[in-house]
C-alpha positions as CSV (number, residue, x, y, z in Angstrom):
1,X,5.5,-15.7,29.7
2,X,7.9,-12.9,28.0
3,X,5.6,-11.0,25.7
4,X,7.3,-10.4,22.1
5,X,7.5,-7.2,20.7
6,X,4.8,-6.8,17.3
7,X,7.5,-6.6,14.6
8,X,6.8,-3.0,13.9
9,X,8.0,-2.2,17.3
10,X,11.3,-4.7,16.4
11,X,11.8,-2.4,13.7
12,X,11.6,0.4,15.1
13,X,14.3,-0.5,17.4
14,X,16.2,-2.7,14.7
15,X,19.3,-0.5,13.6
16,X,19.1,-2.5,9.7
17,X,17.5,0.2,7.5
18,X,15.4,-1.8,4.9
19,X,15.3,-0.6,1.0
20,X,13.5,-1.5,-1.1
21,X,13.6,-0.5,-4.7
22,X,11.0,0.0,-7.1
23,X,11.7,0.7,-11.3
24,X,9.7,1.2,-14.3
25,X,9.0,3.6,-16.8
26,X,7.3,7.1,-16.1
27,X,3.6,6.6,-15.3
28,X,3.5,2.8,-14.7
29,X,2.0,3.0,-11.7
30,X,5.3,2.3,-9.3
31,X,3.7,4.2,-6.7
32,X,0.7,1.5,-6.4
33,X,2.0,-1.3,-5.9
34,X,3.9,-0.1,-2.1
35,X,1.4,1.7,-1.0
36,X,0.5,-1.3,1.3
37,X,3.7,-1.5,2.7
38,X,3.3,2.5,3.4
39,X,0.0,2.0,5.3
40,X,0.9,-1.2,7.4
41,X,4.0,0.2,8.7
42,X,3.2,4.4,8.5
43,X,4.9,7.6,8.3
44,X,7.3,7.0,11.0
45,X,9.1,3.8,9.7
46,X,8.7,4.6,5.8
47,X,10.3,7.4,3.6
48,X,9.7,7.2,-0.4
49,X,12.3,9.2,-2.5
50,X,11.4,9.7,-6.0
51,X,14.6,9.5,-8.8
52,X,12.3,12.2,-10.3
53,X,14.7,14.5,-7.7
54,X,18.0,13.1,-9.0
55,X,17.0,14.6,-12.3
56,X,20.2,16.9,-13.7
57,X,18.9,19.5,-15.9
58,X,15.3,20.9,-15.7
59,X,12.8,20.8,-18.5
60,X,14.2,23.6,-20.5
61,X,17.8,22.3,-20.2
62,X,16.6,19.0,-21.9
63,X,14.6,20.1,-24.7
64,X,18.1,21.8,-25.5
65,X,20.1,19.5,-24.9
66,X,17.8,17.2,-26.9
67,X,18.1,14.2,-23.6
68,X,15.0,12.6,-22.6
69,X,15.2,11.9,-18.5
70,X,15.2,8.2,-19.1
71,X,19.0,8.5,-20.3
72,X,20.9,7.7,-17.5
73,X,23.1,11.1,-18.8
74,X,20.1,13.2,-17.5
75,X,20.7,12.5,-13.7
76,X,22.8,12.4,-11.0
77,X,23.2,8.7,-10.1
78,X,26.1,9.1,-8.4
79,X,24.9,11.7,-5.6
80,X,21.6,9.4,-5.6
81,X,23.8,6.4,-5.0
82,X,26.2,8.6,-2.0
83,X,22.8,9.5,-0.4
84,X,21.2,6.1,-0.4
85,X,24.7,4.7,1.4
86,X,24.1,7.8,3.6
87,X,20.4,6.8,4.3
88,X,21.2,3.0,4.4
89,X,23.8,4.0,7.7
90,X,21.3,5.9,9.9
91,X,22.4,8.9,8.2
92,X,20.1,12.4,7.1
93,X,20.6,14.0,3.8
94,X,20.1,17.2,2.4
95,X,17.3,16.0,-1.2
96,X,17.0,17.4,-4.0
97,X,13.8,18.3,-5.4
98,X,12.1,18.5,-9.0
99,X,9.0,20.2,-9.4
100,X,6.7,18.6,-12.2
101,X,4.2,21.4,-12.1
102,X,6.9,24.0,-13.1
103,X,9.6,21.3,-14.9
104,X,12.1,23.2,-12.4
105,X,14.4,22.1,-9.0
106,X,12.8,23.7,-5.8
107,X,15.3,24.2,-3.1
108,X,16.8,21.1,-1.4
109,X,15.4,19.6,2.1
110,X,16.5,17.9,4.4
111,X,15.9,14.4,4.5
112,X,15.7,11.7,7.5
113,X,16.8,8.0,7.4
114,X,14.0,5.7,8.3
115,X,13.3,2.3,9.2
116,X,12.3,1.5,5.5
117,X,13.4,3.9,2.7
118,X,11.7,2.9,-0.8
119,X,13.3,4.2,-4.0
120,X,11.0,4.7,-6.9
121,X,12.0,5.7,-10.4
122,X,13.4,5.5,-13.7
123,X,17.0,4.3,-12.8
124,X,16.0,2.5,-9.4
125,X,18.5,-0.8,-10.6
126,X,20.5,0.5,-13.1
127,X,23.7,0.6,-11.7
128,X,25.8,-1.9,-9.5
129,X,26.2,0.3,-6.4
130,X,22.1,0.7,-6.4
131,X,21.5,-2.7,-6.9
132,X,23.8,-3.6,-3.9
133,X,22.0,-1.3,-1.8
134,X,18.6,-2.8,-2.1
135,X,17.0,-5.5,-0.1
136,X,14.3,-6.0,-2.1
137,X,13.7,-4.7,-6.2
138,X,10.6,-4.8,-8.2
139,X,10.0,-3.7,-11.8
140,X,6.4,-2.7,-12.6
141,X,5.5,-3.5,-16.4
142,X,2.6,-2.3,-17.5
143,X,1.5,-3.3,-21.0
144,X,1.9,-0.3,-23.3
145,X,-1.6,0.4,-24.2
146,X,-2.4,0.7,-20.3
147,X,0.6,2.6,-19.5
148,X,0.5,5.3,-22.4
149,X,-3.6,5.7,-21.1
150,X,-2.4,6.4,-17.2
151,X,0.7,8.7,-18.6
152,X,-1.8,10.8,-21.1
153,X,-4.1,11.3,-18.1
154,X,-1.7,11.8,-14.9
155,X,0.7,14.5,-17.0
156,X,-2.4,16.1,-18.2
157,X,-3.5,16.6,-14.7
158,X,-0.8,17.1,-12.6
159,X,1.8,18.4,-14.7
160,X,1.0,20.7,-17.2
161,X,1.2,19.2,-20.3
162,X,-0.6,19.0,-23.0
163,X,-2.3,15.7,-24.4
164,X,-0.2,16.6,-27.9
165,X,3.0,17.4,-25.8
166,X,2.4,13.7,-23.8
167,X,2.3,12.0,-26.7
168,X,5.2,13.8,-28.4
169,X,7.3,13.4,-25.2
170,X,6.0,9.4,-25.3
171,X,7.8,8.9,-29.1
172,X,10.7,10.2,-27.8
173,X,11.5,8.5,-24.9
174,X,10.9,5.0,-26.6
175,X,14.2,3.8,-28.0
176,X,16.1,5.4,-24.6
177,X,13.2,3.0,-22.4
178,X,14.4,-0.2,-24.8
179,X,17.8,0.6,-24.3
180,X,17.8,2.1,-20.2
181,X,14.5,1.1,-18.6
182,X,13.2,-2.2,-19.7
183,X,17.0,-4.5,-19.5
184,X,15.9,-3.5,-15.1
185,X,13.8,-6.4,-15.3
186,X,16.7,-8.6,-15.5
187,X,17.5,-8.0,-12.0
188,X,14.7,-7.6,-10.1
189,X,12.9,-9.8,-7.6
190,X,9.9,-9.4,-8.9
191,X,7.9,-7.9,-11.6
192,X,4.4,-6.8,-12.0
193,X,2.6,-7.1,-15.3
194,X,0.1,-5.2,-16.1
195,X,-2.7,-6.0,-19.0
196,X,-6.3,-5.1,-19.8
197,X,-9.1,-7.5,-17.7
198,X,-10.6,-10.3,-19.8
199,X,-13.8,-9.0,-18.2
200,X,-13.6,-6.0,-20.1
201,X,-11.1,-3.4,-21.5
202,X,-12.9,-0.5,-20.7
203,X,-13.2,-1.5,-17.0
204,X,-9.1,-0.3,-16.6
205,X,-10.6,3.1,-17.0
206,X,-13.9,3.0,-15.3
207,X,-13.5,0.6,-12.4
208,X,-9.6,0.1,-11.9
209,X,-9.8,-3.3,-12.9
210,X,-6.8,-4.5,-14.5
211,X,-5.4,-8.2,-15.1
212,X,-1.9,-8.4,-12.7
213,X,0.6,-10.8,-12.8
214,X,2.8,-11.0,-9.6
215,X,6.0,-12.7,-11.0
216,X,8.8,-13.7,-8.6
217,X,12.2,-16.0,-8.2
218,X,11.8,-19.0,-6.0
219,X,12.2,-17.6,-2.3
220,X,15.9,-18.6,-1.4
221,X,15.3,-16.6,2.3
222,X,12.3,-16.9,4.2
223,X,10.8,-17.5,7.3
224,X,8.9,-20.3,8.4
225,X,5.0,-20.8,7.3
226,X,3.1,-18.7,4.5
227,X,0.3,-17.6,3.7
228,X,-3.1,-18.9,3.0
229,X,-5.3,-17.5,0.2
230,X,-8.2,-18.8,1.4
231,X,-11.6,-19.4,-1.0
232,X,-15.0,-19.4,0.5
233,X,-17.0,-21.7,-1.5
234,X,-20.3,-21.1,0.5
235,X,-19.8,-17.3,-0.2
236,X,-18.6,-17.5,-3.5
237,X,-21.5,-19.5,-5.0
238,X,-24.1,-18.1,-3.0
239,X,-23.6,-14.1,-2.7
240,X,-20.4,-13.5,-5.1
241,X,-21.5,-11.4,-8.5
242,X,-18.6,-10.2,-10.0
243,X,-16.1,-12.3,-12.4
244,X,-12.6,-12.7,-11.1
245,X,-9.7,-15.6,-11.9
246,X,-6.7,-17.1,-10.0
247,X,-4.2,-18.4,-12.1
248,X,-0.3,-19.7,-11.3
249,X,2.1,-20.3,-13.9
250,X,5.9,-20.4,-14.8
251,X,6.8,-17.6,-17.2
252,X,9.5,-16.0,-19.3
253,X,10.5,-12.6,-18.3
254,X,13.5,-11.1,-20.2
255,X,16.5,-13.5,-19.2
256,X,15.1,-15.9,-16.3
257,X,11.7,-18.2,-16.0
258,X,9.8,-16.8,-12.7
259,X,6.6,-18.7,-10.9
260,X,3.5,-15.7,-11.9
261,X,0.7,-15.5,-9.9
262,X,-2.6,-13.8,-11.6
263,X,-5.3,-12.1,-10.7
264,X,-7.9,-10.5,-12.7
265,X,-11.6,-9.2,-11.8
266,X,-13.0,-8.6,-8.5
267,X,-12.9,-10.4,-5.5
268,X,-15.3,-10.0,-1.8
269,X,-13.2,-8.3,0.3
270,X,-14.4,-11.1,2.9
271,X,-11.9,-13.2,0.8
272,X,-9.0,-11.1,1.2
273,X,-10.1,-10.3,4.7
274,X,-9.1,-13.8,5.8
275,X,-5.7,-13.7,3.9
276,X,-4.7,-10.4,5.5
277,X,-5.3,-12.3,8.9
278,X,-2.6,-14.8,7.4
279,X,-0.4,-12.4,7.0
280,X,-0.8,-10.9,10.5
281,X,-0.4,-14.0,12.2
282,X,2.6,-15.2,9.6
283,X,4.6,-11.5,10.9
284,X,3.0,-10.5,14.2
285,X,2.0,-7.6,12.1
286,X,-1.3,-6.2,13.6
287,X,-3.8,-5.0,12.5
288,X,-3.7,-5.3,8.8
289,X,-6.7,-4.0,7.2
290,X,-5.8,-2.1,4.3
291,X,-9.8,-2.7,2.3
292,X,-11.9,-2.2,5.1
293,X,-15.5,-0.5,4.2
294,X,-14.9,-2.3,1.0
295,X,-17.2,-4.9,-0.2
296,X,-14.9,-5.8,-3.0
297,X,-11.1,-5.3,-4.1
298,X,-9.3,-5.5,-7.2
299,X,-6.4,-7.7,-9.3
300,X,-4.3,-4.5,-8.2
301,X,-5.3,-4.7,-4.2
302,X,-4.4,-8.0,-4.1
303,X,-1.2,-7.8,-5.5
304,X,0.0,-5.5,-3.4
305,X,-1.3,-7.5,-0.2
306,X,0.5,-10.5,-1.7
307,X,3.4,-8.0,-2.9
308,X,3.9,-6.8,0.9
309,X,3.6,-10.2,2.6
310,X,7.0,-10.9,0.4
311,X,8.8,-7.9,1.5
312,X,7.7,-8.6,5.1
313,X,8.9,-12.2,4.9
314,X,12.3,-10.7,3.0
315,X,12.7,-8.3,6.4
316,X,11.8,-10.9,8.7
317,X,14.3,-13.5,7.2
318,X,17.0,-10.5,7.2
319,X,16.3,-9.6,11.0
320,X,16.2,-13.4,12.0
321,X,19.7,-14.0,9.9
322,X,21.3,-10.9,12.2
């Protein structure tokens, strides 16, 4: 019998170059929530570029200029557009690059195409050209309490500010995310909403437990099967102690309905265990264990294991369709 290839090994040989695109505001955690896809598939078939780079003027130039960097104005969309094509054909580019610890551009590197090139920033779907050169787009949504607490805390560690100059820099840049940043979840496959757990409000900050909302369109390409979120009664009733909820629903998000799927709490990472075996059966993706050594996971694990399975199914469906 003819073995088949694990679909890593397809796409590594596949010529298709897979982006994915991820917006939201500064600090909304767009990092998180492809981090999965980053460890199933690994260094040699994924390359992240951060619209941070496209940035036009430094720090300095825009506290002249008096342009926050969420105005489309303040970067270079169309040489990020020119070098996604580029990356999109096989192609290297030569990348800018914007330090955040000194609010300056380092010198430019070079920068190889790979199998799967994620785009994550500000602007990641504002323009037509970007959104035709995505496969896949998510806009993470973070309610504003949680996302003003991670921003305060991540530019006060790794970027210098101040807390006063974080929350001087978050007025400003509020009417240009209205008017710039938030109308991206229009066109997106999916967003992720982000709220404080019902278990707790002060867990966000002490445990990482957060209530998450995956919400997506209705799956027009796909391949056959799905996966199988699995609940262990027997285990839940007789060794499960911490509070967690499923929930499904059908939401408004800006201008469409999407079907949400919600997690909240902490579940046994025996659980998730048996849906990550879903998954590699579902994509001849092996092994996937992305919480092992982890008696529990959050909301935010899960939707990113739930996350990848639809950007593996996307990839499949596109490498099926030829």
């Amino acid at each position: 019998m003819p073995r088949i290839p694990p679909f890593k090994e397809i796409i590594a040989r596949s010529p298709l170059v897979f982006v994915i695109g991820v917006a939201g505001d500064s600090g909304s955690g767009k990092t998180t929530f492809t981090n999965a896809i980053r460890q199933i598939f690994g260094p040699d078939l994924v390359a992240t570029i951060t619209l941070d780079d496209y940035h036009k003027y430094d720090r300095e130039e825009r506290k002249k200029l008096d342009i926050t960097p969420l105005h489309p104005d303040a970067n270079n969309l169309a040489q990020l557009e020119a070098d996604v094509a580029r990356l999109k054909e096989g192609y290297a580019i030569t990348k800018p690059v914007y330090n955040h610890a000194t609010g300056t551009f380092d010198p430019p590197v070079p920068f190889a195409s790979k199998k799967i090139i994620i785009l994550e920033g500000l602007h990641t779907l504002f323009t037509p050209t970007l959104r035709e050169l995505l496969d896949f787009s998510v806009f993470v949504d973070p309610d504003r309490e949680v996302k003003y607490a991670w921003k305060q805390k991540r530019d006060t560690k790794n970027r210098g500010y101040s807390p006063a100059e974080v929350t001087e820099a978050i007025a400003r840049r509020e009417k240009d995310y209205e008017e710039f940043i938030a109308p991206q979840r229009c066109l997106a496959d999916a967003v992720i909403r982000i709220s404080a757990s019902r278990y707790g409000k002060e867990k966000g900050a002490s445990e990482n437990i957060y209530r998450i909302s995956l919400l997506q369109h209705r799956m027009n390409g796909t391949i056959a099967g799905a996966a199988d979120l699995t609940i262990d009664l027997n285990s839940l009733l007789l060794f499960h102690d911490r509070d967690f909820s499923i929930e499904f629903s059908t939401e408004n998000v800006a201008c469409a309905r999407m079907r949400a799927l919600t997690f909240d709490g902490e579940m046994n990472y025996e659980t998730v265990r048996k849906l990550e075996k879903s998954i590699e059966q579902q994509t001849g993706v092996h092994p996937i264990t992305l919480f092992e050594n982890r008696t529990t996971v959050t909301a935010t694990d899960l939707v990113q294991l739930v996350l990848s399975w639809r950007i593996i199914h996307r990839r499949i469906f596109l490498q099926e369709r030829g």
